[in-house]
C-alpha positions as CSV (number, residue, x, y, z in Angstrom):
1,X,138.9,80.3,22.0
2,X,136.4,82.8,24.0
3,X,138.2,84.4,27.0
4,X,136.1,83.9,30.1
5,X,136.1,87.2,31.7
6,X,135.3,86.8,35.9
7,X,132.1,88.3,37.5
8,X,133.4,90.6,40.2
9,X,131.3,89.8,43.1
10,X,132.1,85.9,41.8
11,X,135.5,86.9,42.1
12,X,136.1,88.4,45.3
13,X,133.7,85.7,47.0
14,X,136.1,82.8,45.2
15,X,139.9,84.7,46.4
16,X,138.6,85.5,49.9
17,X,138.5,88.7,51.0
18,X,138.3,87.7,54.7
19,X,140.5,85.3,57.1
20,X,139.4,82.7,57.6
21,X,140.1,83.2,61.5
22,X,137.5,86.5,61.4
23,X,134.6,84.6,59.8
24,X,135.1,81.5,62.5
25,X,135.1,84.0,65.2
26,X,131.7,86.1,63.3
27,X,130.0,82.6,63.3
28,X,130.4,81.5,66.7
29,X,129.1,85.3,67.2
30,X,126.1,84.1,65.5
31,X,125.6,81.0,67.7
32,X,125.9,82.6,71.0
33,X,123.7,85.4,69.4
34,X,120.9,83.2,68.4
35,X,121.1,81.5,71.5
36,X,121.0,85.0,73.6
37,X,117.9,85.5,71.2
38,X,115.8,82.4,71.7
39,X,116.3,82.2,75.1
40,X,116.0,86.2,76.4
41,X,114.3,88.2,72.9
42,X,114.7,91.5,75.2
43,X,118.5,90.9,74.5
44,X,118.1,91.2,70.8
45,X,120.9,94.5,71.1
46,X,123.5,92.6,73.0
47,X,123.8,90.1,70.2
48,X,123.0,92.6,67.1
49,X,126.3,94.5,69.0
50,X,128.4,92.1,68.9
51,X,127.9,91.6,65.3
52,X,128.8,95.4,65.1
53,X,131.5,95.1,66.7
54,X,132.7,92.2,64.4
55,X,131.5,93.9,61.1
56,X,134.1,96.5,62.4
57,X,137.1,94.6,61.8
58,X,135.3,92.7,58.8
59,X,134.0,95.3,56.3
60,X,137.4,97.0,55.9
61,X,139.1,94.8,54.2
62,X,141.4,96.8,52.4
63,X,141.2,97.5,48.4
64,X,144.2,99.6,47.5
65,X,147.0,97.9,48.9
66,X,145.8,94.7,47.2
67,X,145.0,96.1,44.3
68,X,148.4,97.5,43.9
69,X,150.1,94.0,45.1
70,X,147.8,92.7,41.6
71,X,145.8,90.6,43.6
72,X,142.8,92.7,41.5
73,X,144.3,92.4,38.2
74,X,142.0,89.7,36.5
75,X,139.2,92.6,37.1
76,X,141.3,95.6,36.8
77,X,142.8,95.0,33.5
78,X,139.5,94.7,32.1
79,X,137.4,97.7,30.3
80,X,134.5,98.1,32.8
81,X,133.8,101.2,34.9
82,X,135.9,100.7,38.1
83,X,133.5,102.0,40.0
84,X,131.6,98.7,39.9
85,X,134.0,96.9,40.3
86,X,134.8,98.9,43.8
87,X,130.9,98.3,44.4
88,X,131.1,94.6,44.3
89,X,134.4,94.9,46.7
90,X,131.9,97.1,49.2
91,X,129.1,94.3,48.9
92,X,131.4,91.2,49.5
93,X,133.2,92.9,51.9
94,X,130.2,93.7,53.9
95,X,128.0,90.6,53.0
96,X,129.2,88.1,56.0
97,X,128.4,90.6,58.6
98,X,125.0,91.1,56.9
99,X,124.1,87.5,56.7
100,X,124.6,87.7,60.4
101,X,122.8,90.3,60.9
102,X,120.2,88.7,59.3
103,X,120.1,85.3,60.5
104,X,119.7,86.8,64.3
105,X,116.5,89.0,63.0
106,X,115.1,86.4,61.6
107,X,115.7,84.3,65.0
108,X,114.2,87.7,66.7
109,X,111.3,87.7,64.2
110,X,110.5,84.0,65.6
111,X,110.7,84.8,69.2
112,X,108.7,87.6,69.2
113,X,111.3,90.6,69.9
114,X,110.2,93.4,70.0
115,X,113.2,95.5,68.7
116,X,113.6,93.1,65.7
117,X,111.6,95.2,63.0
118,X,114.1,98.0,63.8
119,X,117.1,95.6,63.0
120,X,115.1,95.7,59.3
121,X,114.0,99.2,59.0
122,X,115.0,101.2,61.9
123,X,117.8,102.7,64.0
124,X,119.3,99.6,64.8
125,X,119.4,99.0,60.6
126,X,121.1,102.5,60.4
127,X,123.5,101.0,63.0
128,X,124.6,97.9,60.6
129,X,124.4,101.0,57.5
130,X,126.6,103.5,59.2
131,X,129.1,100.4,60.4
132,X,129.8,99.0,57.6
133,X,129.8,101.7,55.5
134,X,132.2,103.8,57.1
135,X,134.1,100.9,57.9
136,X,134.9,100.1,54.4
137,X,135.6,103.8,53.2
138,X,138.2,104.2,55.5
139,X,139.2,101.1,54.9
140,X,139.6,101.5,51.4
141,X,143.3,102.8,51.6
142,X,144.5,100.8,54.9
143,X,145.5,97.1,54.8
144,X,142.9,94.6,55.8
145,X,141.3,95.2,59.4
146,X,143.4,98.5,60.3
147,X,140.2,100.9,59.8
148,X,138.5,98.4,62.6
149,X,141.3,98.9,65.3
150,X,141.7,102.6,64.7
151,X,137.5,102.6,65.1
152,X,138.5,100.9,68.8
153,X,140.6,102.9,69.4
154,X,138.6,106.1,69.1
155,X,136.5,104.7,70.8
156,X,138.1,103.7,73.5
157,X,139.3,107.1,74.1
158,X,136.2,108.2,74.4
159,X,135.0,105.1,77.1
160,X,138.2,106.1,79.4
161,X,137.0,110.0,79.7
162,X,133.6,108.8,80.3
163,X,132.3,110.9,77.8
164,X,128.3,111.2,77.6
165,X,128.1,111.7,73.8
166,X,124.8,112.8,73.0
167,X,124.9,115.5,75.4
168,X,124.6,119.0,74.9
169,X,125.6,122.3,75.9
170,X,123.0,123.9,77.7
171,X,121.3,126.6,75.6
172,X,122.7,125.4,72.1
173,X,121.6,126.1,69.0
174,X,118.9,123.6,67.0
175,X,122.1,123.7,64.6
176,X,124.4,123.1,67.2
177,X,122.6,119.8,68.5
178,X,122.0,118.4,64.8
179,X,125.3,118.7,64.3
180,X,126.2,116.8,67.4
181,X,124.3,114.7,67.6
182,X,124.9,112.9,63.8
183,X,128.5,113.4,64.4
184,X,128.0,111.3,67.2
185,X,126.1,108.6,65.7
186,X,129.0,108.6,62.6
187,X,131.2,107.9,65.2
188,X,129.5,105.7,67.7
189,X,126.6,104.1,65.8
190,X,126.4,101.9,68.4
191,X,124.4,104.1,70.6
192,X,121.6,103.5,68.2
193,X,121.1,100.4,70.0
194,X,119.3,100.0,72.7
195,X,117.9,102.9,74.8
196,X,119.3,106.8,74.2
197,X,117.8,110.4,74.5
198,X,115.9,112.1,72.3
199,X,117.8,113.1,69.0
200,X,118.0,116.3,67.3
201,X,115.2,116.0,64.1
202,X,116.8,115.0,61.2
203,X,119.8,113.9,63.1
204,X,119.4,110.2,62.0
205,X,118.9,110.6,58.7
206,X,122.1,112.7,58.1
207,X,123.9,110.2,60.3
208,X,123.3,107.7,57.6
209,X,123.3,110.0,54.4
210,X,127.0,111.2,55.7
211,X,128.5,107.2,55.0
212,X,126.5,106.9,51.9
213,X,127.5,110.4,50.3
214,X,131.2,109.2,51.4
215,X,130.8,105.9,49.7
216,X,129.4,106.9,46.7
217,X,132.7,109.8,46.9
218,X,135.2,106.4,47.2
219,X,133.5,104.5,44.1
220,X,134.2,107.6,41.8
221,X,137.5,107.9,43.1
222,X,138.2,104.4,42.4
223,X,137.7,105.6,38.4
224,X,140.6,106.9,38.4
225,X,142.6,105.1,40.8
226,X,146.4,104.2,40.1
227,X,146.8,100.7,40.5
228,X,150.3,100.4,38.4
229,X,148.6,97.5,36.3
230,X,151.2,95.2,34.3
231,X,154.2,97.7,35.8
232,X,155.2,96.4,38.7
233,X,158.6,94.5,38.7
């Protein structure tokens, strides 16, 4: 008899990767969000941040600790690369955020927004990139959600001291302000929504090369990844 061997994005989409109490709460984002939409386009980045806010919590949903609890072990035992296998954890992980993201660009599209191509190839797309890259890389080794509340928390920190995050120095450095200023949108990529000064050239692009180069880093580390497959007691 042929063994069936599972399809990994198949796979994670049929155990769940998410509660169930995080994608209600994402899709009644999506309902006041497409309301906000049709009603007021011009608030397009009130809606897009809430989805943000939510991919936050739902992006990092945790691969080591399951792994090494065997909830992996139909794909893990297997002889394929893990780094795929990683890669199809990344996509479902991030996929319910990105079909909200989607669903209120396409409802922007409709009502004539004028901020909706960036949701699709802009700074506002480098928003939902940076998010939910760097929300599942850090997630990688925390349990499910933990990357999201220690993202709050940073940057709720940095609300309290009223910090103005894209400022600089005065008489810094080209250097200087590049470097700020995509540290800054790593760590607050939510300032790429809406209205914010002028950034530093090139500043934007190594905001998002910085979560890609660190996600591509995590998939080759999941090679060689100690799971303790068929050992545990």
């Amino acid at each position: 008899m042929k063994r069936v061997r599972p399809n990994a994005v198949r796979y994670f989409l049929a155990i769940g990767l998410h509660p169930a109490y995080a994608l209600i709460v994402l899709g009644a984002i999506v309902v006041v969000g497409f309301v906000t939409v049709v009603l007021q386009p011009a608030e397009l980045d009130s809606a897009l941040g809430m989805v943000l806010f939510a991919q936050m919590f739902l992006a990092p949903t945790g691969f080591v600790g399951r792994a090494r609890q065997g909830h992996f072990d139909p794909l893990l035992v297997r002889p394929v690369d893990r780094m795929w296998i990683a890669a199809a954890h990344c996509f479902v992980s991030i996929l319910p955020g990105l079909v909200a993201w989607l669903v209120l660009t396409t409802a922007a599209f409709d009502s004539g927004a004028s901020q909706a191509f960036s949701a699709i190839a802009g700074v506002r797309a480098a928003a939902f990139l940076i998010v939910s890259t760097l929300a599942w890389v850090v997630g990688f080794w925390l349990p499910r959600g933990a990357a999201g509340m220690l993202w709050m928390a940073l940057l709720m920190v940095l609300v309290l001291q009223r910090a103005e995050l894209l400022a600089v120095p005065a008489g810094s450095g080209w250097l200087s302000v590049f470097a700020l200023h995509t540290a800054t949108l790593v760590g607050c990529p939510f300032l790429l929504l809406g209205r914010h000064p002028p950034l530093a050239p090139g500043a934007l692009a190594a905001s998002t090369v910085v979560p890609l180069l660190l996600l591509l880093s995590v998939w080759r580390r999941s090679r060689t990844l100690d799971v303790f497959l068929m050992d545990r007691p």
